[in-house]
PDB file of N, CA, C and O in Angstrom:
ATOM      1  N   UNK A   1      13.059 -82.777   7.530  1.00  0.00           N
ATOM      2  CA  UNK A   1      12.130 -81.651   7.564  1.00  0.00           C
ATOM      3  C   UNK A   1      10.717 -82.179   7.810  1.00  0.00           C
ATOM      4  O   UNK A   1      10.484 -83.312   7.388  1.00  0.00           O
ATOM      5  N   UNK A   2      10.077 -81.742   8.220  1.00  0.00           N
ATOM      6  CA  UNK A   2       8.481 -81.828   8.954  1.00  0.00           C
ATOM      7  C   UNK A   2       7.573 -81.293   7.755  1.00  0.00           C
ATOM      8  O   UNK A   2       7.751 -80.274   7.088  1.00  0.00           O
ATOM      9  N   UNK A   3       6.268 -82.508   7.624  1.00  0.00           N
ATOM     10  CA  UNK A   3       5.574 -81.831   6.828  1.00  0.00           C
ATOM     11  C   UNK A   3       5.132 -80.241   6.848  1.00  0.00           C
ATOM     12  O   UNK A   3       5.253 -79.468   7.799  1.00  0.00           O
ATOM     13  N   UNK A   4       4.542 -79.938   5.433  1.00  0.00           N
ATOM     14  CA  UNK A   4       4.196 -78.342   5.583  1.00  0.00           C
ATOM     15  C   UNK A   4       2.895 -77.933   6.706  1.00  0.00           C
ATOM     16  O   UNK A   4       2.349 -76.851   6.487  1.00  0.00           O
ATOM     17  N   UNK A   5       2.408 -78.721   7.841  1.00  0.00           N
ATOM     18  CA  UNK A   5       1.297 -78.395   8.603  1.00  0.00           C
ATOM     19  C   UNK A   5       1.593 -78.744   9.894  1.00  0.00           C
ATOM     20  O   UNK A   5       2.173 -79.823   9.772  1.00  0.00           O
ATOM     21  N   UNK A   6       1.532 -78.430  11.235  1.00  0.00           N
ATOM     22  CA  UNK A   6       1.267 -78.713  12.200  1.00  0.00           C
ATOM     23  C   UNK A   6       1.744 -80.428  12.845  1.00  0.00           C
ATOM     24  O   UNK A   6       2.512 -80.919  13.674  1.00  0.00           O
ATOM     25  N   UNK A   7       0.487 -80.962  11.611  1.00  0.00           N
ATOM     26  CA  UNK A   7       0.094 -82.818  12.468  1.00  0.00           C
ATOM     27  C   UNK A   7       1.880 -83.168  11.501  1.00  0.00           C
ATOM     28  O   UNK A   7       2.311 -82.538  10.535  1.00  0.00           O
ATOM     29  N   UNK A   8       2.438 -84.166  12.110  1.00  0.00           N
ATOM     30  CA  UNK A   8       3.283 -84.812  11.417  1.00  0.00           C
ATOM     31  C   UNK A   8       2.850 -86.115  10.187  1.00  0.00           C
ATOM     32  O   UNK A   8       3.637 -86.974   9.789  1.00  0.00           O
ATOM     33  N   UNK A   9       1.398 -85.960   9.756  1.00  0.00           N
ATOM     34  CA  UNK A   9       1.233 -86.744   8.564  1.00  0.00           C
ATOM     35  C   UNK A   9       0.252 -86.439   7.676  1.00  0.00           C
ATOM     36  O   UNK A   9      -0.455 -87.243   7.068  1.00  0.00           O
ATOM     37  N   UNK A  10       0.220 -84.699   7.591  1.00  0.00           N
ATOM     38  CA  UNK A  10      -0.834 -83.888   6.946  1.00  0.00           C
ATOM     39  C   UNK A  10       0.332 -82.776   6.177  1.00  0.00           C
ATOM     40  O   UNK A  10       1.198 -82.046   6.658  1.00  0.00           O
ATOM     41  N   UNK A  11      -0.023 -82.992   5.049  1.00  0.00           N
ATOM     42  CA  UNK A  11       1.050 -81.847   4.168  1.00  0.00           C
ATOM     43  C   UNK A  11       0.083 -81.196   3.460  1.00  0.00           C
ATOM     44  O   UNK A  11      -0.968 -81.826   3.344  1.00  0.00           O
ATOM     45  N   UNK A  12       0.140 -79.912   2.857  1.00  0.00           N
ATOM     46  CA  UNK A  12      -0.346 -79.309   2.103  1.00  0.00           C
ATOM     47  C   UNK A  12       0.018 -79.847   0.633  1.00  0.00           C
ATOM     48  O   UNK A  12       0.771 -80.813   0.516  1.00  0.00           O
ATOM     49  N   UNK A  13      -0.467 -79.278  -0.352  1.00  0.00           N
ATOM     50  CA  UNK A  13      -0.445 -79.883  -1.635  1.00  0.00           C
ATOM     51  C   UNK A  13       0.745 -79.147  -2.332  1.00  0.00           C
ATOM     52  O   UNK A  13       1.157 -79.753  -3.321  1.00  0.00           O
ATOM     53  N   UNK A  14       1.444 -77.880  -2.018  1.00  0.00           N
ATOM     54  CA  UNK A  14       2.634 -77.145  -1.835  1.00  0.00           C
ATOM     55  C   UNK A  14       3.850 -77.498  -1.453  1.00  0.00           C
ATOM     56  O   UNK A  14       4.974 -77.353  -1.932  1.00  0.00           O
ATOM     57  N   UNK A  15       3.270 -78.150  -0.186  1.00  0.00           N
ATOM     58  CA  UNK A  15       4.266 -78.881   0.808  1.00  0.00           C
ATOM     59  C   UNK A  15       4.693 -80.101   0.422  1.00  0.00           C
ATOM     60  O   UNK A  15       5.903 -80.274   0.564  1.00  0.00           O
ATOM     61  N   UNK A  16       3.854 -81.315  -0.179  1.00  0.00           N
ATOM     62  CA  UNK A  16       3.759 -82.488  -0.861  1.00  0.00           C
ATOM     63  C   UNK A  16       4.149 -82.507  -1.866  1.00  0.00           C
ATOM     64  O   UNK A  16       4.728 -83.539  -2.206  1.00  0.00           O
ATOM     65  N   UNK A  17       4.020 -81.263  -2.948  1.00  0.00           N
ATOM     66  CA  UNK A  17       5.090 -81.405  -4.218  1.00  0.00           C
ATOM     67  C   UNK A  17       5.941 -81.444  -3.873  1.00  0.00           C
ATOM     68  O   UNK A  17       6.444 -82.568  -3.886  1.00  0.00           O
ATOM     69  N   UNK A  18       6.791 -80.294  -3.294  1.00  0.00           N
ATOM     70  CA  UNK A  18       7.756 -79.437  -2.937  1.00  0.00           C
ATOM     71  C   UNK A  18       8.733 -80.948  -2.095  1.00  0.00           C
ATOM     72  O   UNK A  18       9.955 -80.806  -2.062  1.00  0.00           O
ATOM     73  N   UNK A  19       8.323 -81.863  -1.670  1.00  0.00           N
ATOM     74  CA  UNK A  19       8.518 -83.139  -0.549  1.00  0.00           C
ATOM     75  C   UNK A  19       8.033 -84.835  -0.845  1.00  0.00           C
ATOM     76  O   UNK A  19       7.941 -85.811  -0.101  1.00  0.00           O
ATOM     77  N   UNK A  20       7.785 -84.617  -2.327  1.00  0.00           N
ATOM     78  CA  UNK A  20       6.742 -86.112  -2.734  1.00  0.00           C
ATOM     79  C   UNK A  20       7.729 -86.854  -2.239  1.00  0.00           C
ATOM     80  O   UNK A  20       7.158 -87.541  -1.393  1.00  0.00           O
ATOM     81  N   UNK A  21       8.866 -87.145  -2.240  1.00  0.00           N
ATOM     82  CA  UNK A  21       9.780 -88.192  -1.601  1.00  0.00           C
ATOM     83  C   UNK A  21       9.927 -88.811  -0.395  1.00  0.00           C
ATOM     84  O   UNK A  21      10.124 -89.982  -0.069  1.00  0.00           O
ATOM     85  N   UNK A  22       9.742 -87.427   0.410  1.00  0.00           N
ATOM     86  CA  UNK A  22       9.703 -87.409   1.597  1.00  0.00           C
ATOM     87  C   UNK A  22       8.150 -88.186   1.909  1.00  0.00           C
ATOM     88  O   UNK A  22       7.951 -89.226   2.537  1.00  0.00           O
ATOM     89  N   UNK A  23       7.184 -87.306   1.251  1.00  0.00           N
ATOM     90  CA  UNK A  23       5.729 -87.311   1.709  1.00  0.00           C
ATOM     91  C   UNK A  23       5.555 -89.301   1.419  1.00  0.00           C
ATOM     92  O   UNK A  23       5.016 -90.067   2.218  1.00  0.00           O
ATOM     93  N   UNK A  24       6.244 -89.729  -0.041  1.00  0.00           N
ATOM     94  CA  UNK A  24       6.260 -91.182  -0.324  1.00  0.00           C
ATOM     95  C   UNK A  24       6.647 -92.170   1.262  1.00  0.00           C
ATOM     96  O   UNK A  24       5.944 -92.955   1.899  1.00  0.00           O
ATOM     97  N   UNK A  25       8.067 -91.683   1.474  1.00  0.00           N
ATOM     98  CA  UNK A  25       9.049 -92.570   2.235  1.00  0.00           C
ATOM     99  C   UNK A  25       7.942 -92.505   3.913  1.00  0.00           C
ATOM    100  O   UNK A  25       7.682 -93.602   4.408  1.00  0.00           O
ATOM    101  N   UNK A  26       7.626 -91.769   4.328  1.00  0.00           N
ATOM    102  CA  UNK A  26       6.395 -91.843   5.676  1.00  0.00           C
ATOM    103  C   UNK A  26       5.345 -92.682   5.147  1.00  0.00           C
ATOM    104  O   UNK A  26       4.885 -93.597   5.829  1.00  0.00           O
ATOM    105  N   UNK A  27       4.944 -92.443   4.006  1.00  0.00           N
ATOM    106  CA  UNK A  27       3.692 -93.170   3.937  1.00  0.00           C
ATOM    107  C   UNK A  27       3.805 -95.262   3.764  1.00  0.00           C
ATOM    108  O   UNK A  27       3.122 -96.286   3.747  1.00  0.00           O
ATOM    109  N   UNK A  28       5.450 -94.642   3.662  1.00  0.00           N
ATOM    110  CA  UNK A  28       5.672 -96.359   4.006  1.00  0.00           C
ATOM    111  C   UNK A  28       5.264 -97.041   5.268  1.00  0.00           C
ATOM    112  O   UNK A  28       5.197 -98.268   5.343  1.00  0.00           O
ATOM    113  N   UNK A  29       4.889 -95.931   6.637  1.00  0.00           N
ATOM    114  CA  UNK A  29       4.720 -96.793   7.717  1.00  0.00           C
ATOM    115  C   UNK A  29       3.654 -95.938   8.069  1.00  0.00           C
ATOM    116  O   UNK A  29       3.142 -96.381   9.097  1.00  0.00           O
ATOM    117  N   UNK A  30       3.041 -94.824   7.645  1.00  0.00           N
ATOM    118  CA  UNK A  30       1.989 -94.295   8.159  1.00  0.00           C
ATOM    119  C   UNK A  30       1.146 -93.219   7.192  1.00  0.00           C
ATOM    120  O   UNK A  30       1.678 -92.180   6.802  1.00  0.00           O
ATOM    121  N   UNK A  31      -0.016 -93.529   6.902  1.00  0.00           N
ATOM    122  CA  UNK A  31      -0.860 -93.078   5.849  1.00  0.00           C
ATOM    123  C   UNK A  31      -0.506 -91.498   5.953  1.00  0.00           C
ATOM    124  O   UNK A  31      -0.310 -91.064   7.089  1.00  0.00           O
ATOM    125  N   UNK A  32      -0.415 -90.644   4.906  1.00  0.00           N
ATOM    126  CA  UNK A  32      -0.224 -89.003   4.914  1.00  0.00           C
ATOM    127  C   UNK A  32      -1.549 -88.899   4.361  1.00  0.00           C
ATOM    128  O   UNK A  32      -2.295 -89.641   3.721  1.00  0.00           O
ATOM    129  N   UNK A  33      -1.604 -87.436   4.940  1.00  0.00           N
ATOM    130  CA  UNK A  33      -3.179 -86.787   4.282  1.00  0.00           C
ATOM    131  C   UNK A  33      -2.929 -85.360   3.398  1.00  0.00           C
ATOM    132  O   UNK A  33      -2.426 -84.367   3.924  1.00  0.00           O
ATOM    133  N   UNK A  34      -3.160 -85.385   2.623  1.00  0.00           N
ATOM    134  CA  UNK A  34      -2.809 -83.574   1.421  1.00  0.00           C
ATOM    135  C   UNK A  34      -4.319 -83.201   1.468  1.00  0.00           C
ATOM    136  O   UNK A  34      -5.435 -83.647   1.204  1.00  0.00           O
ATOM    137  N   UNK A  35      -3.539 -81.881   2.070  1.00  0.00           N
ATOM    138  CA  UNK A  35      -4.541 -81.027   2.418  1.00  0.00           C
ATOM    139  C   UNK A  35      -4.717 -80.352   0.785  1.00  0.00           C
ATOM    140  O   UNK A  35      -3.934 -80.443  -0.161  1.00  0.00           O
ATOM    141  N   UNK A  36      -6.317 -79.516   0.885  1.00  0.00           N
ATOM    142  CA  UNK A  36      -6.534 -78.416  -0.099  1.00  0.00           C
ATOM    143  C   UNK A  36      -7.469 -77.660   0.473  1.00  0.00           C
ATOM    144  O   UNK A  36      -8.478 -78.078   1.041  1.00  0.00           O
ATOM    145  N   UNK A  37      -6.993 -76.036   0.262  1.00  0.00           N
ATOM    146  CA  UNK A  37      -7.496 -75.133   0.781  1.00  0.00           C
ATOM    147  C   UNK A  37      -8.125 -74.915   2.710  1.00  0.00           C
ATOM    148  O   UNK A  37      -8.883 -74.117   3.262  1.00  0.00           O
ATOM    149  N   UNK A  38      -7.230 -76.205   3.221  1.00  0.00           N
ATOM    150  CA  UNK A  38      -7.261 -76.464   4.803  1.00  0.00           C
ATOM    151  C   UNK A  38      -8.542 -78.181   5.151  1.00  0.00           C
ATOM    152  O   UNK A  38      -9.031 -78.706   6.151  1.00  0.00           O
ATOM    153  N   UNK A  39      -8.563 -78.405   3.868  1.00  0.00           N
ATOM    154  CA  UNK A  39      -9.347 -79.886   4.174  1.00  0.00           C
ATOM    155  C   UNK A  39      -8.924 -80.919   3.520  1.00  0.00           C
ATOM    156  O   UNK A  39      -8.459 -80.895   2.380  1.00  0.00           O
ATOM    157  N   UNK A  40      -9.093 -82.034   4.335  1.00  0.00           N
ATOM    158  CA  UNK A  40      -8.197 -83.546   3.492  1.00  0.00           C
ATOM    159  C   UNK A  40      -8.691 -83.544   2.691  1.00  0.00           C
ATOM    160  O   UNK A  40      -9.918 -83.442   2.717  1.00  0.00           O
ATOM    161  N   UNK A  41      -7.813 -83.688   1.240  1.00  0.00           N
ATOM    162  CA  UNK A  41      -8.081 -84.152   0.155  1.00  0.00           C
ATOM    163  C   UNK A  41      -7.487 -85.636  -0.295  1.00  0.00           C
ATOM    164  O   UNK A  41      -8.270 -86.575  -0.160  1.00  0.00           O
ATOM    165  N   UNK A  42      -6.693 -85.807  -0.609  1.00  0.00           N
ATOM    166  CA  UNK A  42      -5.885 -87.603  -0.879  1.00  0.00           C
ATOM    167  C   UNK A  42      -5.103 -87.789   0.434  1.00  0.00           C
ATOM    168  O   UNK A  42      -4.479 -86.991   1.134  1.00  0.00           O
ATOM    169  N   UNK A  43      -5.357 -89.186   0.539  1.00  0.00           N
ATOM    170  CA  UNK A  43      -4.223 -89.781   1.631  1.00  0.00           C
ATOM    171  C   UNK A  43      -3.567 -90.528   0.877  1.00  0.00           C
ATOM    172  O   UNK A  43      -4.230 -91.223   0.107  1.00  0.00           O
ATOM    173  N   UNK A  44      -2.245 -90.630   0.842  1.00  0.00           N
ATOM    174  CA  UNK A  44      -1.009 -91.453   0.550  1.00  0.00           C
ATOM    175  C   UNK A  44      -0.745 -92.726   1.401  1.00  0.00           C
ATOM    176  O   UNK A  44      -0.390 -92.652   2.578  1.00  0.00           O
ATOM    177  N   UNK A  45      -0.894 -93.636   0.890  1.00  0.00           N
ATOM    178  CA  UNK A  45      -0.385 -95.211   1.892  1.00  0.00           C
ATOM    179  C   UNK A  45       0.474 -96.064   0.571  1.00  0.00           C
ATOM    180  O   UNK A  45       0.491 -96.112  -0.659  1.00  0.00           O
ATOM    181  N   UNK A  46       1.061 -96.597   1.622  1.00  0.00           N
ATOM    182  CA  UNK A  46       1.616 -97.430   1.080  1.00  0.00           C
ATOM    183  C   UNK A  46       1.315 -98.614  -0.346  1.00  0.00           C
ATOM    184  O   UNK A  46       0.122 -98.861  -0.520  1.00  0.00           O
ATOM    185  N   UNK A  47       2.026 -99.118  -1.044  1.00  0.00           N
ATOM    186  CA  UNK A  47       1.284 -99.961  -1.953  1.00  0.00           C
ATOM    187  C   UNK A  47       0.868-101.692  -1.547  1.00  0.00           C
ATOM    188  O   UNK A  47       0.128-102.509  -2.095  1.00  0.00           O
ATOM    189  N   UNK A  48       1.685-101.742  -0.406  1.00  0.00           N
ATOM    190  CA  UNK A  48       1.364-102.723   0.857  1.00  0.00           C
ATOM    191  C   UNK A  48       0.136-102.563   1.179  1.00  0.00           C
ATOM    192  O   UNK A  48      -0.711-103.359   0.771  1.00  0.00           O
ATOM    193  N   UNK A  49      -0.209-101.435   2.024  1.00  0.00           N
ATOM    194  CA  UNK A  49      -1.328-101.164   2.534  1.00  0.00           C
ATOM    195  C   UNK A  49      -2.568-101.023   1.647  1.00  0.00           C
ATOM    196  O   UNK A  49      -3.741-101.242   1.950  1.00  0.00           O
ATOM    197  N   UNK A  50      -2.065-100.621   0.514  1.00  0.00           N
ATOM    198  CA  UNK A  50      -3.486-100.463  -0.550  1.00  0.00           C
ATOM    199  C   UNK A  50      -3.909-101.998  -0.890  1.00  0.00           C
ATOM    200  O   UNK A  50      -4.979-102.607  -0.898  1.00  0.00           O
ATOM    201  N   UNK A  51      -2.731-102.286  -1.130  1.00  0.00           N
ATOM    202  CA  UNK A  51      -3.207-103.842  -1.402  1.00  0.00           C
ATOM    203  C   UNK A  51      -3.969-104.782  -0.387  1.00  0.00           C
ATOM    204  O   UNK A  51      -4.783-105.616  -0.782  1.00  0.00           O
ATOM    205  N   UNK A  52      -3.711-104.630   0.706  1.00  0.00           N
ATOM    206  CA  UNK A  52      -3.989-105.021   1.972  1.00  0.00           C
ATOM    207  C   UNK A  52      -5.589-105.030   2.310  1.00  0.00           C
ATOM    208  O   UNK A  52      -6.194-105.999   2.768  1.00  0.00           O
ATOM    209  N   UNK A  53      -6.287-103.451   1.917  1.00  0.00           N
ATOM    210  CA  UNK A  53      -6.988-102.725   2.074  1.00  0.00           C
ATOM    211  C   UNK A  53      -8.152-103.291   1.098  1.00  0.00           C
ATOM    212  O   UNK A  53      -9.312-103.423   1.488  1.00  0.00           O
ATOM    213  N   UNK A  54      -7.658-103.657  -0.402  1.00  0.00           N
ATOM    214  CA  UNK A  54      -8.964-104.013  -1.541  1.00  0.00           C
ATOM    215  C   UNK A  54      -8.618-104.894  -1.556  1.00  0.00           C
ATOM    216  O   UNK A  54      -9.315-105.518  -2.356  1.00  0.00           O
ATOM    217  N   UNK A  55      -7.714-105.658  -1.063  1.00  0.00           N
ATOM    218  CA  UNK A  55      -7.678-107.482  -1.590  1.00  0.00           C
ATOM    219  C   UNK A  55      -9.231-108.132  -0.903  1.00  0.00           C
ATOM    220  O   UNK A  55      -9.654-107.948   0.239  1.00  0.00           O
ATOM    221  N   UNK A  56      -9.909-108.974  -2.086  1.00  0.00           N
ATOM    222  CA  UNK A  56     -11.111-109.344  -1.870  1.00  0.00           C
ATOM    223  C   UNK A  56     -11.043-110.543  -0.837  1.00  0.00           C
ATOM    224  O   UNK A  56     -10.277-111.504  -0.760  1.00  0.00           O
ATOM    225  N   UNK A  57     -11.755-110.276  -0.331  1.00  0.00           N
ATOM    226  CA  UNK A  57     -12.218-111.542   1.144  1.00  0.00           C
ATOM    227  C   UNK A  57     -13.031-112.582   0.801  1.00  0.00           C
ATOM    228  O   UNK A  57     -13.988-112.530   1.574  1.00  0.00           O
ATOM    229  N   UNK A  58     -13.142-113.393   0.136  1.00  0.00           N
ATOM    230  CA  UNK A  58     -13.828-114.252  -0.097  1.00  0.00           C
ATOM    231  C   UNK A  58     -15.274-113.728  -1.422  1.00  0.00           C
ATOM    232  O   UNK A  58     -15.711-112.579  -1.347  1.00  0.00           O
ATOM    233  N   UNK A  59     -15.829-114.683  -2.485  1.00  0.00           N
ATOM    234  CA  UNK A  59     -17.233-114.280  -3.071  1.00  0.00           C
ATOM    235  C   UNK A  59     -18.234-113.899  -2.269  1.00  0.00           C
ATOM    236  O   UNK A  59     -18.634-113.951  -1.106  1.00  0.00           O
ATOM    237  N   UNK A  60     -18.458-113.538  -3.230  1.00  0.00           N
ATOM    238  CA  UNK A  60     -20.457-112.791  -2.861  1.00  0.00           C
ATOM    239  C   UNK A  60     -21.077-113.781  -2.595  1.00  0.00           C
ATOM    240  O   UNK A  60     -21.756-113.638  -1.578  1.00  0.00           O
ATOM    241  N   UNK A  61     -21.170-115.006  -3.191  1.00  0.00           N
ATOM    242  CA  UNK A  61     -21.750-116.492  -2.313  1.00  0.00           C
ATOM    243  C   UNK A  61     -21.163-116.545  -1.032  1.00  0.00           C
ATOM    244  O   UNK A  61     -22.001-116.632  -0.135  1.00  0.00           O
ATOM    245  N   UNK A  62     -19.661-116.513  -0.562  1.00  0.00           N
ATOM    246  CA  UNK A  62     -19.615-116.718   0.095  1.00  0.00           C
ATOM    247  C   UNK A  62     -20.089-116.225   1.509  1.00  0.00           C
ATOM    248  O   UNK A  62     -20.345-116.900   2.506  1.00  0.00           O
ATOM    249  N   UNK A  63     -20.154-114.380   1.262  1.00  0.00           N
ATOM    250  CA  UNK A  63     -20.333-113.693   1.625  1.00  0.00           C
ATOM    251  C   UNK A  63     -22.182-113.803   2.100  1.00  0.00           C
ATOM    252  O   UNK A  63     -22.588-113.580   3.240  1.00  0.00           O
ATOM    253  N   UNK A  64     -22.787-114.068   1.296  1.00  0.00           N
ATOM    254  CA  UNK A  64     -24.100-114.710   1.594  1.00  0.00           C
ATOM    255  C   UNK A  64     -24.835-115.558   2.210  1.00  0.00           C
ATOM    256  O   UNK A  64     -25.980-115.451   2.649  1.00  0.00           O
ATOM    257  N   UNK A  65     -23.764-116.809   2.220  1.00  0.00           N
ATOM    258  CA  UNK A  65     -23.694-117.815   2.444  1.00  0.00           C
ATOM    259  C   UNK A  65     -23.334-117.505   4.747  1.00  0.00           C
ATOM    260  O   UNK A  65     -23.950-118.025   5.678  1.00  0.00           O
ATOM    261  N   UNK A  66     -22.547-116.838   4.775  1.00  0.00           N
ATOM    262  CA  UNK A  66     -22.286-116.245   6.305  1.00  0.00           C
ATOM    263  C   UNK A  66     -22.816-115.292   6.452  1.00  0.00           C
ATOM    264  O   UNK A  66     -21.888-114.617   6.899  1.00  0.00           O
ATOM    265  N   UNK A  67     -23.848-114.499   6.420  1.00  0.00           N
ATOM    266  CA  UNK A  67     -24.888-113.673   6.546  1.00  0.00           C
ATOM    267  C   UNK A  67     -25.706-114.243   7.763  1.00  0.00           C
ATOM    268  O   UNK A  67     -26.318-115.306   7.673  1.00  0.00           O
ATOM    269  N   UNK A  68     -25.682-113.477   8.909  1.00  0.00           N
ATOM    270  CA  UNK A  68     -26.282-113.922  10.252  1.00  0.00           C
ATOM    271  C   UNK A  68     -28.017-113.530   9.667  1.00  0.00           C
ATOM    272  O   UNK A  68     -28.847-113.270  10.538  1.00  0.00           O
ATOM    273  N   UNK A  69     -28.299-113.522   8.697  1.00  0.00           N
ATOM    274  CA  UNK A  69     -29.841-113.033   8.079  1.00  0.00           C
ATOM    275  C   UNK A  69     -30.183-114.338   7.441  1.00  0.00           C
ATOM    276  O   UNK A  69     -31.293-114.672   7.027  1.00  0.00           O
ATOM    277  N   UNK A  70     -28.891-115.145   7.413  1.00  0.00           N
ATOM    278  CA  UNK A  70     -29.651-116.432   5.824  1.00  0.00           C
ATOM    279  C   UNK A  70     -29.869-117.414   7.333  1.00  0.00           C
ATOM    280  O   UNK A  70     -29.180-117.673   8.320  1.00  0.00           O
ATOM    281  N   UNK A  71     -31.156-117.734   6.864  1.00  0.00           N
ATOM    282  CA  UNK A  71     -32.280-119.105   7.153  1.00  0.00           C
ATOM    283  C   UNK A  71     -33.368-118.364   8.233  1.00  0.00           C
ATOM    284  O   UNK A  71     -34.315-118.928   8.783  1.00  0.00           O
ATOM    285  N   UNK A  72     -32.954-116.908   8.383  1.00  0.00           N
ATOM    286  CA  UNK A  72     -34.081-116.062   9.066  1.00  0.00           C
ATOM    287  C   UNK A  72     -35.539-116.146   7.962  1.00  0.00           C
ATOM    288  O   UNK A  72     -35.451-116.584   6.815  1.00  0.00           O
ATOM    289  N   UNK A  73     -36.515-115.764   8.421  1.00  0.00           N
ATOM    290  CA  UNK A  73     -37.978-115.442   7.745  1.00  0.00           C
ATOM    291  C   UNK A  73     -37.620-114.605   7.136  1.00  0.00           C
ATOM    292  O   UNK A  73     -37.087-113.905   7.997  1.00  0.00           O
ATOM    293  N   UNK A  74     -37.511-114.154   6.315  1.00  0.00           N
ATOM    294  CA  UNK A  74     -37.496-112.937   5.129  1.00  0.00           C
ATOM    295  C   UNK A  74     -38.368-112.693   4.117  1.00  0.00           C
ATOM    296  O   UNK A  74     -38.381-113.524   3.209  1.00  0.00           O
ATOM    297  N   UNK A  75     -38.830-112.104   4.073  1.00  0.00           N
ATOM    298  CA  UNK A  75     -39.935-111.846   2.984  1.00  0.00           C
ATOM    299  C   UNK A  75     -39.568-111.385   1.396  1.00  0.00           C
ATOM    300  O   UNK A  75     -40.052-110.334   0.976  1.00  0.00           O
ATOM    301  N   UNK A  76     -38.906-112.011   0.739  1.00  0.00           N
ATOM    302  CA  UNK A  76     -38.470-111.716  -0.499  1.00  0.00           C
ATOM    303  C   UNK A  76     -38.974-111.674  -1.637  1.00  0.00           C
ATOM    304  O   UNK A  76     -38.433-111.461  -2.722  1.00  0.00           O
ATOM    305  N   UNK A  77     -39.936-111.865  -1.402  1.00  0.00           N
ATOM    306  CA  UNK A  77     -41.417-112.136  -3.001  1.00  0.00           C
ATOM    307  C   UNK A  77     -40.564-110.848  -3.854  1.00  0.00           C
ATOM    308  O   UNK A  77     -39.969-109.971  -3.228  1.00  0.00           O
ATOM    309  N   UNK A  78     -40.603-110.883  -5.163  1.00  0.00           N
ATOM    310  CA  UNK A  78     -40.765-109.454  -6.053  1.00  0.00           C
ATOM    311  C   UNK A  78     -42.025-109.063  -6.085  1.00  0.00           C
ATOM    312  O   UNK A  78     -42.985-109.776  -6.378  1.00  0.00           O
ATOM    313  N   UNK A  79     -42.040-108.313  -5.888  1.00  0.00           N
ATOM    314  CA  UNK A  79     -42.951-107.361  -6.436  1.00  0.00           C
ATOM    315  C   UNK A  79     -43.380-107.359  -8.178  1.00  0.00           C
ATOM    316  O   UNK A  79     -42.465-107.235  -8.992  1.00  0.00           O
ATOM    317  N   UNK A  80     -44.629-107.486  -8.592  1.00  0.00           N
ATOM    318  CA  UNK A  80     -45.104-108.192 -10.147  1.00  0.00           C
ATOM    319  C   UNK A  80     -45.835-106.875 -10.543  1.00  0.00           C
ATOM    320  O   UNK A  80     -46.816-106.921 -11.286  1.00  0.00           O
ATOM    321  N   UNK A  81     -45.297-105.550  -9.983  1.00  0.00           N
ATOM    322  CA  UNK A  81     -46.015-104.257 -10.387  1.00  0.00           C
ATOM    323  C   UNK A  81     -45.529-104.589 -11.839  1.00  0.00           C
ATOM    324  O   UNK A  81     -44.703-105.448 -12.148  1.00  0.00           O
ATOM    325  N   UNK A  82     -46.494-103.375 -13.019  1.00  0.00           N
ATOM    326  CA  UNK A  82     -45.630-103.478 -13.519  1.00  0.00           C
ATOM    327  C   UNK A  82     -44.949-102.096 -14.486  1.00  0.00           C
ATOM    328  O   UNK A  82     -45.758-101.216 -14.780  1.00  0.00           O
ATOM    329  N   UNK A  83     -44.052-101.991 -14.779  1.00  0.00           N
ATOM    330  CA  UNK A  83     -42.801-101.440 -15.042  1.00  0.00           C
ATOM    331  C   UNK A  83     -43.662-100.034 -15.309  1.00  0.00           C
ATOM    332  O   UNK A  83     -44.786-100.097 -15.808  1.00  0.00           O
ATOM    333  N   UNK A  84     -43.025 -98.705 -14.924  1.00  0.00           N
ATOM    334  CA  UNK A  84     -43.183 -97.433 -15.181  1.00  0.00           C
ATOM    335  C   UNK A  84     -43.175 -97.068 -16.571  1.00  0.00           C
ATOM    336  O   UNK A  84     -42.597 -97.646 -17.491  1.00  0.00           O
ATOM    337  N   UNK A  85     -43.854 -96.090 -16.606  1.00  0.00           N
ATOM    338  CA  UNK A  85     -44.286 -95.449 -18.127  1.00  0.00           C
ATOM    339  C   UNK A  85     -42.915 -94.319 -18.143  1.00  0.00           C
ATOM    340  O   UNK A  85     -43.145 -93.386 -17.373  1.00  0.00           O
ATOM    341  N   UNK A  86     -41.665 -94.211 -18.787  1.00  0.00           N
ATOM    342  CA  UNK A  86     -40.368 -93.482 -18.608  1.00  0.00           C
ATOM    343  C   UNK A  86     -40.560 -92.542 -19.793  1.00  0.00           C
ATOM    344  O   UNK A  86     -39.767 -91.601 -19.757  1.00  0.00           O
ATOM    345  N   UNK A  87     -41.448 -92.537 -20.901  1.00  0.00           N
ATOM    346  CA  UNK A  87     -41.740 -91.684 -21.624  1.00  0.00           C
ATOM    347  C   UNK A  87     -42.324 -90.402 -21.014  1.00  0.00           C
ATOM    348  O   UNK A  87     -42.958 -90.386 -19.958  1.00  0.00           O
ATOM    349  N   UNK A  88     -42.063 -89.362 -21.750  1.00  0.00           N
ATOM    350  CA  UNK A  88     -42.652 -87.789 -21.174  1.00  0.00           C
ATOM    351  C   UNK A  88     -43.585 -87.195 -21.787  1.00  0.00           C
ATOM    352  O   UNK A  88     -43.992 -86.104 -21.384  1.00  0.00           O
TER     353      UNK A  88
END
């Protein structure tokens, strides 16, 4: 059976209860989208793909460290204002 909408990987949230098995077993090879009230609300992917998706790429050093900006002129001074009055 075909999701509850039109696209073949957009179900309604009706359609997606009514089919979580179904709606699960597609999202093994292709992300689903659940609709609400006619706009994407959650997409379903795989636990492959999620993992895939947030597995971290290397540190924030490292990440810094390959920055086409590091050994450019940059002007980084702080600023020695000092701190706002947060009382009312």
């Amino acid at each position: 059976m075909l999701p509850s909408t039109h696209d073949d990987r957009s179900w309604t949230v009706a359609g997606a209860k009514a089919k979580l098995s179904e709606v699960m077993e597609r999202a093994q090879s292709v992300p689903q989208t659940i609709t609400r009230n006619g706009k994407p609300s959650v997409v379903v992917v795989s636990a492959e793909e999620w993992q895939r998706k947030t597995a971290r790429k290397g540190s924030l050093a490292e990440f810094l460290l390959n920055s086409p900006l590091r050994g450019t002129d940059l002007d980084l001074d702080r600023q020695r204002d000092e701190p706002r009055d947060l009382s009312l």
